[in-house]
N, C-alpha and C positions, 0 to 999 in steps of 0.2 A: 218388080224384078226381085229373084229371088237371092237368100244370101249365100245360095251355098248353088255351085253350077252342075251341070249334069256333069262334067270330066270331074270334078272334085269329087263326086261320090263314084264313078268309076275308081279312081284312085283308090279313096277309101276302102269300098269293096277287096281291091288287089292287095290292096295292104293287110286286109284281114287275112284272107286265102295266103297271102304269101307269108303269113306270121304263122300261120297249123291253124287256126279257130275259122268258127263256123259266123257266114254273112249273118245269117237270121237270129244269132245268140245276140247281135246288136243292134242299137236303136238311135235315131239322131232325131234330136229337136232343136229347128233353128228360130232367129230370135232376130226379127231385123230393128236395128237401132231407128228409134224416131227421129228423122231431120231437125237441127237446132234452128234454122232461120229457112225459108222459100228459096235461098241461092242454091243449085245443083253440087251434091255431094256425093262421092264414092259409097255407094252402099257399102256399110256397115253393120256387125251383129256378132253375134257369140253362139256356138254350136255345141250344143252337150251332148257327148257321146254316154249312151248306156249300155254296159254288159250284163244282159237279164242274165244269166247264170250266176254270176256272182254282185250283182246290183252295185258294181264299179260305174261310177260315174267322175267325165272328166268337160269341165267349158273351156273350150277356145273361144280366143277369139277368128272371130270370121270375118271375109267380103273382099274388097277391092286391096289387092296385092297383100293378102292375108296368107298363113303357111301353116293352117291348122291341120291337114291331111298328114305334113311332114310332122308337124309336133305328135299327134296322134301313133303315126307309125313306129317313132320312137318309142314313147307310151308301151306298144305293146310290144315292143323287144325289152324293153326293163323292167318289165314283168304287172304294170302299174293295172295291168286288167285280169293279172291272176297267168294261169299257163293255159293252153289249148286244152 
C-alpha cells in the first residue's frame, strides 16, 4: 500500500493550480517507513516535495491520518517555494 493516496495528490495538484504555479514545475518522492515488529501498523513515510524551477525542496511527514498536503499548501503561500 502506498504512502501517499490518489485524493492526497488530487489535493496536492489543486493546491499548486490554486497557489498561480505550474503541476509539472513539481515532483514528489515518497518514502514508506519500514515496520518495526510483524504486528499491523498505520502506514507511515515522508514525502519530499520538489520545485524543479527553483530546486526548493521540502519532506513531510506522511501516511495514516498525516496533514502533509495542508502543511505543503501553506509552504507555498509563504513563499517557501519561491513565487509563481
Amino acid at each position: 500500500m502506498p504512502v501517499i493516496t490518489d485524493s492526497e495528490m488530487e489535493d496536492f495538484d489543486a493546491a499548486i493550480l490554486g497557489a498561480g504555479f505550474e503541476v509539472d514545475d513539481f515532483n514528489v518522492v515518497d518514502l514508506k517507513d519500514e515496520p518495526t515488529a510483524k504486528e499491523q501498523h498505520p502506514i507511515t513515510g515522508t514525502v519530499t516535495v520538489h520545485r524543479i524551477s527553483t530546486d526548493d525542496a521540502i519532506k513531510y511527514s506522511a501516511g495514516h491520518l498525516s496533514t502533509w498536503v495542508t502543511e505543503f499548501e501553506i509552504h507555498l503561500h509563504e513563499g517557501k517555494f519561491g513565487q509563481p
